[in-house]
Backbone as a chain_set.jsonl record, in Angstrom:
{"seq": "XXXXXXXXXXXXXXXXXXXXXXXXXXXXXXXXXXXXXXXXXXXXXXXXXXXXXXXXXXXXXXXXXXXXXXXXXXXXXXXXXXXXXXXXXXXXXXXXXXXXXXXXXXXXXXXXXXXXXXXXXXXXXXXXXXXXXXXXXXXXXXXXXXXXXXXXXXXXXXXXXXXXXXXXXXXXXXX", "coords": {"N": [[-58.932, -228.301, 167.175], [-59.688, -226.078, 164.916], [-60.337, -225.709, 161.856], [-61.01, -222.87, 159.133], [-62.713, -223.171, 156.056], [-62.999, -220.962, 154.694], [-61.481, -217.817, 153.973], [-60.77, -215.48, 156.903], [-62.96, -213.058, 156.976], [-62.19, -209.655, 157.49], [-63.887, -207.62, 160.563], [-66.043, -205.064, 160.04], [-65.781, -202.377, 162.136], [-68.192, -200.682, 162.507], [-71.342, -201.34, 161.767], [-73.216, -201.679, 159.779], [-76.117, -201.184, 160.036], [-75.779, -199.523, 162.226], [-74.632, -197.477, 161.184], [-76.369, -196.667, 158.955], [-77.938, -195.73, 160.895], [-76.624, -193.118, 161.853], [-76.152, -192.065, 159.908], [-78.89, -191.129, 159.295], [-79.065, -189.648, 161.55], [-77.204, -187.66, 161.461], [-78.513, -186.268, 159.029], [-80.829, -185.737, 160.338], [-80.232, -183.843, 162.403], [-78.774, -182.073, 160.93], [-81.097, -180.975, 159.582], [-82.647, -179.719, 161.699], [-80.732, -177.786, 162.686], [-80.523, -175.917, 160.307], [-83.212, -175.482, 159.575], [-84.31, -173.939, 162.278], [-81.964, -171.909, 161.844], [-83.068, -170.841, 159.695], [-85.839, -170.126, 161.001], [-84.857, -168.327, 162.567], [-83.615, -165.802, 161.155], [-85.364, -165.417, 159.624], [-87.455, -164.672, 162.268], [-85.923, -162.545, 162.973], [-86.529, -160.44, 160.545], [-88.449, -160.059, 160.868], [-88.659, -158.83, 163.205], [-87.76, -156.401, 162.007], [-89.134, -155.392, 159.914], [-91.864, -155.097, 161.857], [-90.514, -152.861, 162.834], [-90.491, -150.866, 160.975], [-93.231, -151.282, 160.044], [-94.398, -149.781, 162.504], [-93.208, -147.175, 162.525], [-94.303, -146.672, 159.875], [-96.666, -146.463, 160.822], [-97.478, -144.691, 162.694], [-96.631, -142.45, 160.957], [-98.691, -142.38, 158.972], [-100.65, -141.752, 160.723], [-99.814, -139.362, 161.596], [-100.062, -137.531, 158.853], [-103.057, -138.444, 158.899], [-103.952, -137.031, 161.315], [-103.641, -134.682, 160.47], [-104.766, -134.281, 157.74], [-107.245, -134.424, 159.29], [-107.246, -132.236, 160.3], [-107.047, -130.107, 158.527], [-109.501, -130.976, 156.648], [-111.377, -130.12, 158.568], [-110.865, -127.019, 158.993], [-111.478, -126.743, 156.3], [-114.616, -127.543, 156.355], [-115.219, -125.588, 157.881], [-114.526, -123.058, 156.445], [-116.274, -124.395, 154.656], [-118.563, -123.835, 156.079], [-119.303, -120.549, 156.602], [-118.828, -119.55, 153.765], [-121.167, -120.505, 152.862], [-123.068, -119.514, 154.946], [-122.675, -116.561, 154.348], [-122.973, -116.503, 151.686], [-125.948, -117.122, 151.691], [-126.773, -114.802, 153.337], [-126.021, -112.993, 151.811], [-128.302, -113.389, 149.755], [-130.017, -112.841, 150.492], [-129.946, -110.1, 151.765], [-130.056, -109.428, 149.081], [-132.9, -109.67, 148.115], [-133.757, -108.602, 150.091], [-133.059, -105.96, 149.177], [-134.458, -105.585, 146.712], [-137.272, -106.203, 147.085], [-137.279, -103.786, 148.427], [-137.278, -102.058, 147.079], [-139.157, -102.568, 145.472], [-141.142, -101.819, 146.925], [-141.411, -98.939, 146.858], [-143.221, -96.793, 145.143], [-144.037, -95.447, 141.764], [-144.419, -92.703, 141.645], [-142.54, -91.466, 143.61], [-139.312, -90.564, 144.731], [-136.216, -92.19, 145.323], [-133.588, -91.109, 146.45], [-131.234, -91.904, 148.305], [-130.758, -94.901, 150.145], [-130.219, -96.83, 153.287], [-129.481, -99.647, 154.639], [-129.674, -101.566, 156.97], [-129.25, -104.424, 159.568], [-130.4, -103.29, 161.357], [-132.544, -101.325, 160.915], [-134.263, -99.228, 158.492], [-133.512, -96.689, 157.001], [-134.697, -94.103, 154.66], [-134.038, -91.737, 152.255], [-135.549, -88.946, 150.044], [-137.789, -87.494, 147.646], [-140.682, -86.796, 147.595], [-144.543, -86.426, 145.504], [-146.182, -84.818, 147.321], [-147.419, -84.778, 150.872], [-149.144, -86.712, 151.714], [-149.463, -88.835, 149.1], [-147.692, -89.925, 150.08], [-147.555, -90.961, 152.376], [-149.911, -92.541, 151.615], [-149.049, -94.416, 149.72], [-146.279, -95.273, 150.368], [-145.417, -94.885, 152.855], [-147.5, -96.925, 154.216], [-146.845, -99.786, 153.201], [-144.482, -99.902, 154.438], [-144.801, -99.339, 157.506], [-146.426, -102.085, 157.95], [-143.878, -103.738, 157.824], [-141.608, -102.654, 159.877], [-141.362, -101.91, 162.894], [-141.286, -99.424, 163.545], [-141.957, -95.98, 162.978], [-140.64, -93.066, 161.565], [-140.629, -89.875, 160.021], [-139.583, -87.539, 158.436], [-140.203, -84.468, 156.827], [-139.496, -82.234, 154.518], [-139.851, -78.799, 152.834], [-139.731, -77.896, 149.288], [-138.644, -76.194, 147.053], [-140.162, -76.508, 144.696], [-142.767, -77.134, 145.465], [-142.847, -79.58, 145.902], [-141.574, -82.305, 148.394], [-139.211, -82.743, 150.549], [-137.92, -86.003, 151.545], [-137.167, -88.008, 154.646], [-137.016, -90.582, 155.95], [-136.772, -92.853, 158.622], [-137.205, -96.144, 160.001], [-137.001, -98.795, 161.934], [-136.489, -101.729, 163.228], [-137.649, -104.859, 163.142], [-141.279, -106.895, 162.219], [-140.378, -109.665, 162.717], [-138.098, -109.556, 164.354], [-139.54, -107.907, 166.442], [-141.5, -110.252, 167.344], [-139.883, -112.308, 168.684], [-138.995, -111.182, 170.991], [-140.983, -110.533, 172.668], [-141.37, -113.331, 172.984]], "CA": [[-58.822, -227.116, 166.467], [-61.047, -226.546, 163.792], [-59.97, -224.791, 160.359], [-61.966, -222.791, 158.732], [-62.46, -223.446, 154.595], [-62.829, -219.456, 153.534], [-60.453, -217.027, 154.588], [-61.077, -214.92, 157.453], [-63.166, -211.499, 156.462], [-62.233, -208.418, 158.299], [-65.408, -207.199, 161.253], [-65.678, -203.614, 160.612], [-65.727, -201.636, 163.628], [-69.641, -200.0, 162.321], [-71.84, -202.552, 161.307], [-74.044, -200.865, 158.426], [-77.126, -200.742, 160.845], [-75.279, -198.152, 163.145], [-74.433, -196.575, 160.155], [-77.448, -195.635, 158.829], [-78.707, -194.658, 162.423], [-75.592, -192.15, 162.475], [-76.718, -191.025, 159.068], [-80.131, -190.333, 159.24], [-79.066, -188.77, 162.613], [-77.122, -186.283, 161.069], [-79.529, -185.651, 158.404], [-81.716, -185.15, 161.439], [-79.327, -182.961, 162.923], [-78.571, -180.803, 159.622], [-82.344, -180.653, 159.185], [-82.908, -178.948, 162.602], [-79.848, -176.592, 162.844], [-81.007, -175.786, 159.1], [-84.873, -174.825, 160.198], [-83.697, -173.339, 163.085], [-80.953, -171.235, 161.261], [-84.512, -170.458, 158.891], [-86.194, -169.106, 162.115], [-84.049, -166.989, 163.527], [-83.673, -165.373, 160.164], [-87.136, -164.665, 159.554], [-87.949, -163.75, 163.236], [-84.958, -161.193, 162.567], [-86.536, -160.118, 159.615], [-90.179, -159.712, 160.717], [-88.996, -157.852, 163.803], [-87.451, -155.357, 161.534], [-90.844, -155.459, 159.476], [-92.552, -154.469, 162.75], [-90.296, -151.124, 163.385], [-90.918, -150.406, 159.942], [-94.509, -150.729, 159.833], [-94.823, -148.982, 163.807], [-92.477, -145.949, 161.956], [-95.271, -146.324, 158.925], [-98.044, -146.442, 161.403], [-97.127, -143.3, 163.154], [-96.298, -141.623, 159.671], [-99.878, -142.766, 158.833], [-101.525, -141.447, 161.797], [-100.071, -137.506, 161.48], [-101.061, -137.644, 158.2], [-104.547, -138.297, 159.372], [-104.443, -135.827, 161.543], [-103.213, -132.976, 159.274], [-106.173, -134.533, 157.004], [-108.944, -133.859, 159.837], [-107.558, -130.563, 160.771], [-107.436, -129.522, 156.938], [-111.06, -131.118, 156.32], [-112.399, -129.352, 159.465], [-110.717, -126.192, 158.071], [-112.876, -126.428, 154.703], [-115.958, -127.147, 156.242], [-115.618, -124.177, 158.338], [-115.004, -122.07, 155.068], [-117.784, -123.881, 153.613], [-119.791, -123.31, 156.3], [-118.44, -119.418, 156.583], [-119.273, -119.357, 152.812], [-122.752, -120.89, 152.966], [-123.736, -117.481, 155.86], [-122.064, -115.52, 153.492], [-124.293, -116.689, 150.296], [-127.459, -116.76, 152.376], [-126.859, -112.993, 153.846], [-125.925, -112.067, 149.967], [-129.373, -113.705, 149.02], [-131.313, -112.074, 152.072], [-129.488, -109.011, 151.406], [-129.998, -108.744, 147.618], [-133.772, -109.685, 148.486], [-134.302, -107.198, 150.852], [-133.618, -104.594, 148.656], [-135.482, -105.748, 145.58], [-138.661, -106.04, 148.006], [-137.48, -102.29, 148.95], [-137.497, -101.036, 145.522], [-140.243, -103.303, 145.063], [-142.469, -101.011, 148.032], [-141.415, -98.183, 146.208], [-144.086, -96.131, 143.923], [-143.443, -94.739, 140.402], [-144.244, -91.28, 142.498], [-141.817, -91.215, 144.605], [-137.961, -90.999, 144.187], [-135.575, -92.143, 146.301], [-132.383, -90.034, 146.724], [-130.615, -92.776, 149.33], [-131.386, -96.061, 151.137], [-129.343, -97.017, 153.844], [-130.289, -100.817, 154.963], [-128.962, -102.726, 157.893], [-129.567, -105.302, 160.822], [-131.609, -102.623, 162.611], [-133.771, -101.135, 160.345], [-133.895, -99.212, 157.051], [-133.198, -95.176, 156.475], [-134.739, -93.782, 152.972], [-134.094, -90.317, 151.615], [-136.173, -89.258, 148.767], [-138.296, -86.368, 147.366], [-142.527, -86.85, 146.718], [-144.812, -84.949, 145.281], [-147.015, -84.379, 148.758], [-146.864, -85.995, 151.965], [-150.506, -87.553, 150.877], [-148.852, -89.956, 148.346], [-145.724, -91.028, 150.886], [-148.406, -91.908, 153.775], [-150.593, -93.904, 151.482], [-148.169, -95.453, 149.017], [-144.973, -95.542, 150.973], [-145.544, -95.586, 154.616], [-148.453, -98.199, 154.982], [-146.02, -100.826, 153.96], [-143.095, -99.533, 155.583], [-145.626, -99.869, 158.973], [-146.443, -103.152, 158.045], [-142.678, -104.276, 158.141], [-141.228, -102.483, 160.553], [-142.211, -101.81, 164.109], [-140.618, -97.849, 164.612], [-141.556, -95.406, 161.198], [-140.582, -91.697, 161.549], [-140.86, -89.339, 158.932], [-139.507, -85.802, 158.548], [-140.378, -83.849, 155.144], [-138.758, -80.612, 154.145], [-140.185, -78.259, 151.501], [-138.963, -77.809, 148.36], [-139.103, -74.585, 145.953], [-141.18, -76.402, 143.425], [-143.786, -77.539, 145.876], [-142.84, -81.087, 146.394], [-141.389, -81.983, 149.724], [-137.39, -84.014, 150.383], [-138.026, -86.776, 152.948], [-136.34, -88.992, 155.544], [-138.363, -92.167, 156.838], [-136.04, -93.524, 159.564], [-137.881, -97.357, 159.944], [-136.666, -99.761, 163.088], [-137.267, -103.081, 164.416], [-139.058, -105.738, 162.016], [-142.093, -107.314, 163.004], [-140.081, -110.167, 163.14], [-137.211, -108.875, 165.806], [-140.867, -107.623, 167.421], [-142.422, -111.228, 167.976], [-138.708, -112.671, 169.078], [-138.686, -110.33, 172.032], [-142.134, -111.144, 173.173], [-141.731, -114.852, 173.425]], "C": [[-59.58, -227.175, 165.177], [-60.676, -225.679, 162.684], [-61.029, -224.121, 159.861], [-61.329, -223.271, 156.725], [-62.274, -221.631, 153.881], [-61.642, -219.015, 154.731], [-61.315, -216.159, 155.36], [-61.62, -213.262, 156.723], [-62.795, -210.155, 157.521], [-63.782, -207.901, 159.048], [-65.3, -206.036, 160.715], [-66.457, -203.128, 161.644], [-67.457, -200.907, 164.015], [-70.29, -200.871, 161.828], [-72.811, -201.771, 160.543], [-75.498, -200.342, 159.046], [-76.782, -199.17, 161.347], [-74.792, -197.21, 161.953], [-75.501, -195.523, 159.457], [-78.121, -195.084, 159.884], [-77.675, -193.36, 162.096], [-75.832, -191.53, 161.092], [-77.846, -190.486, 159.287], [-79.966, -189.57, 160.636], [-78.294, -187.388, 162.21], [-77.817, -185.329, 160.229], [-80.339, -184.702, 159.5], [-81.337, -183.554, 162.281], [-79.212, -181.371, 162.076], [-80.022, -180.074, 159.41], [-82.963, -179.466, 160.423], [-82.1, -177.839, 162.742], [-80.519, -175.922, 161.678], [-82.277, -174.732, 159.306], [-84.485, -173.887, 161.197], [-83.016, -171.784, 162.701], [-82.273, -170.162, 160.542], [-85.299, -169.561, 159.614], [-85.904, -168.105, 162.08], [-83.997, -165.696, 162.332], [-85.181, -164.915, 160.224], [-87.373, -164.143, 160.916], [-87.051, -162.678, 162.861], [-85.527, -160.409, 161.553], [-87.623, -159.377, 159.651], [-90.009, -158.746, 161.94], [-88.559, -156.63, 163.152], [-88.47, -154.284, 160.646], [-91.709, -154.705, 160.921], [-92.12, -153.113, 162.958], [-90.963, -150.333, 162.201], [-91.978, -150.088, 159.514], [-94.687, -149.767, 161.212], [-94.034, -147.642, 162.71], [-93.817, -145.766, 160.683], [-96.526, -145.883, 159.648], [-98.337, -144.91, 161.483], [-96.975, -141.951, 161.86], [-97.786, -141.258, 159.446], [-101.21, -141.852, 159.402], [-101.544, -139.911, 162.016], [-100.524, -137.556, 160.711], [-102.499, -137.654, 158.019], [-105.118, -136.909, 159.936], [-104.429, -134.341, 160.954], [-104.516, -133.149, 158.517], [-107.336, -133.737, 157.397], [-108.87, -132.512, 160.027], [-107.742, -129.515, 159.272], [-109.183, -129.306, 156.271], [-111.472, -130.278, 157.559], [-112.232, -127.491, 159.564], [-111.75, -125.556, 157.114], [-113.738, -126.218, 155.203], [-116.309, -125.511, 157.175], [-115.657, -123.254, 157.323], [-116.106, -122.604, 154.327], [-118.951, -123.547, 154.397], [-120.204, -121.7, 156.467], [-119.416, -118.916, 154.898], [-120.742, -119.396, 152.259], [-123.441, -119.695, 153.633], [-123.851, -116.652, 154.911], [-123.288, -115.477, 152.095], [-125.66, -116.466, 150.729], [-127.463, -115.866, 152.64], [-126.957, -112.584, 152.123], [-127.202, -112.162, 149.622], [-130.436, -112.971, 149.595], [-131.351, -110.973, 151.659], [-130.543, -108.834, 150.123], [-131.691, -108.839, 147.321], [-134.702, -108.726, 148.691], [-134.451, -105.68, 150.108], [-134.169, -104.716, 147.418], [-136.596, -105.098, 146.545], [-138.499, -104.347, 148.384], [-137.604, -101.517, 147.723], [-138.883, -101.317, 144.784], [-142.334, -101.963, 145.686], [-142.43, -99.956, 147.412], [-142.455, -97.43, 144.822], [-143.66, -95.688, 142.757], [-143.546, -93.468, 140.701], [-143.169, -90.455, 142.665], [-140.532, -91.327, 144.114], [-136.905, -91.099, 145.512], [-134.172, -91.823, 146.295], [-130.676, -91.334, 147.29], [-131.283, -93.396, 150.0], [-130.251, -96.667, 151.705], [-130.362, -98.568, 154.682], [-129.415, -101.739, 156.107], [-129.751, -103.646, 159.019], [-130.859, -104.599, 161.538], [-132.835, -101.935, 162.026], [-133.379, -100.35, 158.727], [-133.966, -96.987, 157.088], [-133.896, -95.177, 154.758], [-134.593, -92.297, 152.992], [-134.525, -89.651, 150.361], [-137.09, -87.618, 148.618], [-140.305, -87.017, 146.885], [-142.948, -85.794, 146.338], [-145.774, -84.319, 146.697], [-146.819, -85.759, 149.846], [-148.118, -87.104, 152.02], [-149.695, -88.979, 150.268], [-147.805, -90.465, 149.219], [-146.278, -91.553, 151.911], [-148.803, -93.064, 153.119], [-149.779, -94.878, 150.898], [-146.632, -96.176, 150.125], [-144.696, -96.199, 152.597], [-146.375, -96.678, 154.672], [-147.649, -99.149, 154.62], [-144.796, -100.906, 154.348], [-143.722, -100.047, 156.915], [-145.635, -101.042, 159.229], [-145.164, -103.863, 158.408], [-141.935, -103.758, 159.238], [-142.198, -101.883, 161.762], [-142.604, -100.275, 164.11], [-140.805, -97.123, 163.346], [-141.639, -94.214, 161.965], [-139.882, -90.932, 160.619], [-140.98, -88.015, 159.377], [-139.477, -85.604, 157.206], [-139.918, -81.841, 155.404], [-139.227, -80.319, 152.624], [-139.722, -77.953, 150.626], [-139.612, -76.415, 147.396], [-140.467, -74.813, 144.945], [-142.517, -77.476, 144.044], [-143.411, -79.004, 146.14], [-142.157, -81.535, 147.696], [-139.859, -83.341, 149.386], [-138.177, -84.347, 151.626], [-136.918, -87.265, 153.664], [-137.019, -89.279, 156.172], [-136.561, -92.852, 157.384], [-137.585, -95.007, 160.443], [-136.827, -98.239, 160.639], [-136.947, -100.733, 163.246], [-138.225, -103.739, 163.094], [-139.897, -106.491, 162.525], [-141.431, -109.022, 163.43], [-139.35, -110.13, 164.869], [-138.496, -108.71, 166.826], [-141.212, -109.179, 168.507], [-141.15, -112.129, 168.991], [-138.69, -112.458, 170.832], [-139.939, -110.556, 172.913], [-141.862, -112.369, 173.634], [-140.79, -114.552, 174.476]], "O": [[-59.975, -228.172, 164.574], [-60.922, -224.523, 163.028], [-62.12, -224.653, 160.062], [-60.212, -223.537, 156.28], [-61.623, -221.257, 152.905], [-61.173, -219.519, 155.752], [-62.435, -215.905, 154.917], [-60.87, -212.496, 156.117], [-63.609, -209.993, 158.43], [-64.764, -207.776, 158.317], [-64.13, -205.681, 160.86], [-67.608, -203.453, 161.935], [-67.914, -200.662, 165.131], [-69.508, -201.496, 161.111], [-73.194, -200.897, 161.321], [-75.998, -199.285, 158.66], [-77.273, -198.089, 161.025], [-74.652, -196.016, 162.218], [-75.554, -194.295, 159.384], [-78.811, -194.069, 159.795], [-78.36, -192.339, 162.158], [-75.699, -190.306, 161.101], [-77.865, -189.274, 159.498], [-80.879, -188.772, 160.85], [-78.671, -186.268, 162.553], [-77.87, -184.109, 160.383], [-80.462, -183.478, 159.551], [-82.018, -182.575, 162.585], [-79.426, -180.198, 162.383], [-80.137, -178.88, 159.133], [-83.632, -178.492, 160.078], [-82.704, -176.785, 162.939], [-81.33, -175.115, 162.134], [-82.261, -173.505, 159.208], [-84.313, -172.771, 160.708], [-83.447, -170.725, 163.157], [-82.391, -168.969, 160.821], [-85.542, -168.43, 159.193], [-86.464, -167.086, 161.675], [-84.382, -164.595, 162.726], [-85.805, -164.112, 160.918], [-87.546, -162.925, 160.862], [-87.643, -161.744, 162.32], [-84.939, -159.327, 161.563], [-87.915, -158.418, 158.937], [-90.861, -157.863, 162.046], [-88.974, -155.622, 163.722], [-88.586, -153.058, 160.638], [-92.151, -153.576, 160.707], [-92.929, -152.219, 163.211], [-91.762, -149.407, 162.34], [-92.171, -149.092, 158.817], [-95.273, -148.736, 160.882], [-94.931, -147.238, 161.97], [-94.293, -144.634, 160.611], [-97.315, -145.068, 159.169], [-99.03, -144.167, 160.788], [-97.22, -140.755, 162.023], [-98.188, -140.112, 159.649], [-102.242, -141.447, 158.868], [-102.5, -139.229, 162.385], [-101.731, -137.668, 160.928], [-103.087, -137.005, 157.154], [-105.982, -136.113, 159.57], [-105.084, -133.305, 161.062], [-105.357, -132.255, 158.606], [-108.071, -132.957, 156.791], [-109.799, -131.706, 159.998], [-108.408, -128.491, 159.115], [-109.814, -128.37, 155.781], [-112.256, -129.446, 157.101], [-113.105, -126.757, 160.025], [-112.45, -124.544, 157.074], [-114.222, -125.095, 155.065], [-117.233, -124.701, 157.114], [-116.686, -122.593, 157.18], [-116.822, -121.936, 153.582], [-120.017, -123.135, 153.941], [-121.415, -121.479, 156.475], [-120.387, -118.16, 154.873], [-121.312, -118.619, 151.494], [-124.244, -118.98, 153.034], [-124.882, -116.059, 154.596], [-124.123, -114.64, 151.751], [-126.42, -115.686, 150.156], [-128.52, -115.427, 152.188], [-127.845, -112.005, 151.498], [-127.624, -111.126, 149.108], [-131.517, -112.618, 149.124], [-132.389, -110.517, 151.179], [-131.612, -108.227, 150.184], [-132.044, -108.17, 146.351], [-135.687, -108.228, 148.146], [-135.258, -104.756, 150.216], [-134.411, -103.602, 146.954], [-136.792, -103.9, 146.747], [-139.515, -103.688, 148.608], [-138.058, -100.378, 147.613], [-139.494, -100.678, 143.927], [-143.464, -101.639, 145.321], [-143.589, -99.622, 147.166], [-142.229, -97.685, 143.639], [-142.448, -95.493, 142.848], [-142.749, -92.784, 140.059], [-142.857, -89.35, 142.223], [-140.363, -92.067, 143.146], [-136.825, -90.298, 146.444], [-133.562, -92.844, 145.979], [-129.562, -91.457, 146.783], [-132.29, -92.942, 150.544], [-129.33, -97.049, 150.983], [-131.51, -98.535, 155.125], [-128.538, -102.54, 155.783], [-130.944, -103.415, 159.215], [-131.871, -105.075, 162.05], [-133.946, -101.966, 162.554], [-132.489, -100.74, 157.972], [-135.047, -96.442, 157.308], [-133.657, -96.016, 153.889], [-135.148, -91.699, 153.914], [-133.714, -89.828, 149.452], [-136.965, -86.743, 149.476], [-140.738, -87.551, 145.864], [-142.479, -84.663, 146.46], [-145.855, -83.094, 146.781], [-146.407, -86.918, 149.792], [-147.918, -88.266, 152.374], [-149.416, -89.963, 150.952], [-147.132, -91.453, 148.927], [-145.75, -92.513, 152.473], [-148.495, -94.209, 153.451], [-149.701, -96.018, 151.355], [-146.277, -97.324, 150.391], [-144.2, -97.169, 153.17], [-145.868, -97.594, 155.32], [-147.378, -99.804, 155.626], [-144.154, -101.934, 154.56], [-143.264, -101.066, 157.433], [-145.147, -101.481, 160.27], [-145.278, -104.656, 159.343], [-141.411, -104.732, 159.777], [-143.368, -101.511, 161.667], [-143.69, -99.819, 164.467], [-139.994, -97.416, 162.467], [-142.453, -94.109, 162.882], [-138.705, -91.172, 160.35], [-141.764, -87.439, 160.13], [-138.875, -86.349, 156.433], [-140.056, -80.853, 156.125], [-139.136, -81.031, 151.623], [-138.705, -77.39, 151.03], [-140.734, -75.938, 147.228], [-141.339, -74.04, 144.549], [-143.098, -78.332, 143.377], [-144.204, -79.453, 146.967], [-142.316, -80.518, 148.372], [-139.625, -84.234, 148.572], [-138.791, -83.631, 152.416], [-135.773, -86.967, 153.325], [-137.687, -88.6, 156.952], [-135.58, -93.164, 156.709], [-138.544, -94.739, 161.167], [-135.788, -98.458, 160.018], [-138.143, -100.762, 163.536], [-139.121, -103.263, 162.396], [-139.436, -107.02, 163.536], [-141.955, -109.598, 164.384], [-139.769, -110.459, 165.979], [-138.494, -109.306, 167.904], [-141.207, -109.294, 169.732], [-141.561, -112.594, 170.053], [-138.447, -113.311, 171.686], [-139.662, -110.803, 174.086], [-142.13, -112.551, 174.821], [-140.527, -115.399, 175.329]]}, "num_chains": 1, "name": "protein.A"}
C-alpha cells in the first residue's frame, strides 16, 4: 500500500480544456443566433423598403405621366400660338402691301380680305386712273380681277374690284 505525502485534491468533473471549448462554443453560438437575429431584421426591414419604394415608384411614374400630357398640352398651345402669330403677321402684311398698292387718287370706302381673294370698294376720279394705278397690280397678284364702276353726280365713278385666286394658289394647282 503506498501513502501518498500531500493530501488528496478533488478531480473536477470539467477539466479547464473542455471548458474553454464549451465557452468559446457558446460565444460561437451567441455570435450566430446574434447575426442571424441581425438578418432577419434587416431583410424585414429592406422588404418593407421595397413596398415603399414600388408605392414611390408608381407615385413617380403618374406623375410623369401627368407631366408629358401637360408638356404635350403646352406645346400644342405653343404650337396653336406660333399659326396664330404667323397668320397675325401674314395678315397684318397683307394689308399694309394693300394699302401699300393703293394710289393717293383713289379712295377706298371698304376692303374685305380673306383666304380666297380680296373685295375693295372705293370711289376714283375715272376708270383711266383705277386700270393703270390700281388694277395692273391687283392682276399681277391675283389670278380673277372684276371690276364694276357706278357713276357718281360729281363725275367720279364708286367701284367694286372683286380679286380671286393668288398667283400663288394658281401655280399649286398646276403642279
Amino acid at each position: 500500500m503506498s501513502y501518498s505525502f500531500i493530501k488528496p485534491k478533488r478531480k473536477p468533473k470539467i477539466d479547464s480544456e473542455s471548458r474553454m471549448i464549451m465557452l468559446f462554443g457558446a460565444v460561437t453560438a451567441l455570435l450566430i443566433f446574434g447575426f442571424t437575429a441581425y438578418i432577419l431584421l434587416k431583410r424585414s426591414s429592406m422588404q418593407t423598403e421595397i413596398v415603399s419604394m414600388r408605392t414611390k415608384t408608381e407615385s413617380f411614374h403618374l406623375e410623369s405621366m401627368e407631366f408629358k400630357k401637360e408638356i404635350a398640352r403646352i406645346e400644342r398651345l405653343a404650337r396653336k400660338y406660333d399659326t396664330i402669330s404667323t397668320n397675325n403677321t401674314l395678315m397684318k402684311e397683307s394689308i399694309q402691301n394693300l394699302f401699300d398698292l393703293v394710289p393717293d387718287q383713289i379712295t377706298l370706302t371698304k376692303a374685305i380680305l380673306d383666304r380666297n381673294g380680296l373685295v375693295l370698294y372705293g370711289v376714283t376720279p375715272s376708270k383711266d386712273v383705277y386700270n393703270y394705278l390700281l388694277l395692273a397690280p391687283l392682276k399681277s397678284v391675283f389670278q380673277r380681277n372684276v371690276t364694276t364702276f357706278y357713276p357718281l353726280e360729281n363725275g367720279w365713278w364708286r367701284f367694286v374690284s372683286v380679286n380671286e385666286g393668288s398667283i400663288e394658289a394658281g401655280s399649286e394647282v398646276e403642279e
